[in-house]
Structure formats: structure tokens, C-alpha cells
C-alpha positions in Angstrom: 0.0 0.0 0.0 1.2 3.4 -0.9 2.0 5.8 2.0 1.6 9.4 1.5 4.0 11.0 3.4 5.5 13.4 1.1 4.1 17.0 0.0 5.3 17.6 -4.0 4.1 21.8 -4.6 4.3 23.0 -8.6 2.6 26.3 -10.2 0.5 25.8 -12.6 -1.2 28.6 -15.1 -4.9 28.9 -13.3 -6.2 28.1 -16.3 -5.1 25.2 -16.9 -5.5 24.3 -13.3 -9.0 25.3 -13.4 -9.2 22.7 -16.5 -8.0 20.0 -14.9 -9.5 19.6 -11.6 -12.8 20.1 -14.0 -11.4 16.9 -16.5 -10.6 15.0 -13.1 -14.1 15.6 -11.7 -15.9 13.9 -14.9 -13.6 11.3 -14.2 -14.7 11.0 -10.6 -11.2 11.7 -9.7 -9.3 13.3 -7.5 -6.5 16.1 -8.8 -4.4 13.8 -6.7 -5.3 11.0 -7.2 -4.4 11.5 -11.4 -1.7 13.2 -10.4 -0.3 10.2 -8.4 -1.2 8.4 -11.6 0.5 10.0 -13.7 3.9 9.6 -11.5 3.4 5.6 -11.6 2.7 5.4 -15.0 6.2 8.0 -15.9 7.9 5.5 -13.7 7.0 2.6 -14.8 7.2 4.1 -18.3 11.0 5.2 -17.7 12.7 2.4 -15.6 10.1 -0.3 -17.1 9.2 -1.9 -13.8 6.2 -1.7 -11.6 6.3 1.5 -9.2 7.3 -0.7 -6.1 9.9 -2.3 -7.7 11.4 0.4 -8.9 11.3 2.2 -5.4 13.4 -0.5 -3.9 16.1 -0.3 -5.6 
């Protein structure tokens, strides 16, 4: 299980922010949620393992 310890901050244009937490919502998702998402897929994409593999190396 994934633990959520650590705080990640970016800036984002508003507008596009504003655009994506609406996208998210049709999906019935969280902003975080896809954005955790999206960092499991880039990792698995980049080191070509499953997330939990990866992080214990």
C-alpha cells in the first residue's frame, strides 16, 4: 500500500489548473489521485518496472 508521506508543490497557469481539476471531476477523480497516476505510470514508463519495484532499488 502506498503511503503518503511526502508533499510535492508545482505552479501551474490557473487556467489550466482550473481545466484540470474540472477533467478530473468527470472522471470521478481526485486532482491527486491523477496526479499520483500519472507519476506511476512515468515511472513505470522510464525504468520499465512496476512502481514498487522500482522504489526498492
Amino acid at each position: 500500500m502506498e503511503q503518503r508521506t511526502a508533499r510535492l508543490t508545482l505552479l501551474i497557469d490557473p487556467r489550466k489548473k482550473a481545466l484540470f481539476e474540472q477533467l478530473c471531476a468527470e472522471e470521478d477523480v481526485t486532482p491527486s489521485q491523477k496526479v499520483r497516476q500519472f507519476i506511476r505510470d512515468y515511472i513505470e514508463q522510464q525504468t520499465g518496472k512496476d512502481w514498487l519495484d522500482a522504489s526498492q532499488d
